[in-house]
VMD Tcl script that draws the C-alpha trace (Angstrom):
set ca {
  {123.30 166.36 -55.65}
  {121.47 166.15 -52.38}
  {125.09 166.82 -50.18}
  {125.73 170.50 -51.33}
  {129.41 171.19 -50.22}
  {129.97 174.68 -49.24}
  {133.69 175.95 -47.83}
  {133.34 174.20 -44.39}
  {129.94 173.32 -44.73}
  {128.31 170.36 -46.01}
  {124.57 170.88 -46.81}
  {122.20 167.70 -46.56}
  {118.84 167.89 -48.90}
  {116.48 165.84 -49.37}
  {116.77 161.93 -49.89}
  {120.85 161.44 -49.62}
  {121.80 158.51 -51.06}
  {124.57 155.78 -50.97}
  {126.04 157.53 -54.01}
  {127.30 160.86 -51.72}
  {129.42 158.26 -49.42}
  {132.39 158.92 -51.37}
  {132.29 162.52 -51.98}
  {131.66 162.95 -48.18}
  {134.15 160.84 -46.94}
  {136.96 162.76 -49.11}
  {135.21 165.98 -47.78}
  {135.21 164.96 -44.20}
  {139.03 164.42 -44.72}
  {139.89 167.73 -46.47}
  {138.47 169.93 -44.47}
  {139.43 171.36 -40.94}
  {136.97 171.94 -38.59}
  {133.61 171.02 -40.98}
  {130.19 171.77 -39.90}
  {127.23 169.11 -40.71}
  {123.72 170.51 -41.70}
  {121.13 168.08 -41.52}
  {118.26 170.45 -41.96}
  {116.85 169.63 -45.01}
  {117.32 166.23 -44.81}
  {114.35 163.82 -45.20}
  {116.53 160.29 -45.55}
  {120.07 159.48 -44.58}
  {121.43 156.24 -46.13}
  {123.30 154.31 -43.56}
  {126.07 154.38 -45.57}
  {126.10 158.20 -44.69}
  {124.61 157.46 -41.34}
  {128.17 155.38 -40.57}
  {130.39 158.35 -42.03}
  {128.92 160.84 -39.77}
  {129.44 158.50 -36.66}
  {133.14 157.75 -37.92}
  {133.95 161.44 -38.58}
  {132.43 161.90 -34.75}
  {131.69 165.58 -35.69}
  {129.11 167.24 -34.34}
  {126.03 168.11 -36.08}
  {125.40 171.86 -36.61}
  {122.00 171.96 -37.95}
  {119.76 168.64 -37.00}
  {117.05 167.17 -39.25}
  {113.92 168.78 -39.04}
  {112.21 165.07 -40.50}
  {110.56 163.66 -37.82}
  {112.02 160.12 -37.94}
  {115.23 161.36 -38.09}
  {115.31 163.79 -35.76}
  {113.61 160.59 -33.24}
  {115.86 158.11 -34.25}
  {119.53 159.11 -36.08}
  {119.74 162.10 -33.82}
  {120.15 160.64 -30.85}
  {122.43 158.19 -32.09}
  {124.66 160.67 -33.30}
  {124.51 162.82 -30.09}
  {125.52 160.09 -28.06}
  {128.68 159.14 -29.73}
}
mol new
graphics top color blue
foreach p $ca { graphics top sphere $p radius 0.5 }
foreach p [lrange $ca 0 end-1] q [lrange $ca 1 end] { graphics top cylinder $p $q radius 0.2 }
display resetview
């Protein structure tokens, strides 16, 4: 599972795919207060991409891909 879902912290790994929409979006409403870690990311489905704008949470840890951290980054800061 490349979302790894940890108390208050969900982990992105690798390639996350449309398949971790629904699992995030019931996580995003459960917990209080969650914290986003995009480190390990190296693709974001837009699916994903949409949730994270929606939940307008900030992002803890950004990607450290480049063409993430270039281009979903910024959208996400500027919400």
């Amino acid at each position: 599972m490349p979302i790894h879902f940890e108390d208050r912290t969900a982990r992105f790994e690798g390639a996350c795919t449309v398949e971790e929409a629904i699992p995030l979006a019931e996580w995003l409403c459960a917990v209080e207060d969650p914290r986003l870690d995009l480190g390990g990311c190296t693709a974001l489905h837009t699916a994903l991409l949409q949730l994270l704008l929606a939940s307008e949470r900030p992002i803890a840890v950004p990607p450290e891909d480049a063409f993430l951290k270039g281009w979903v980054m910024p959208v996400l800061v500027k919400r």
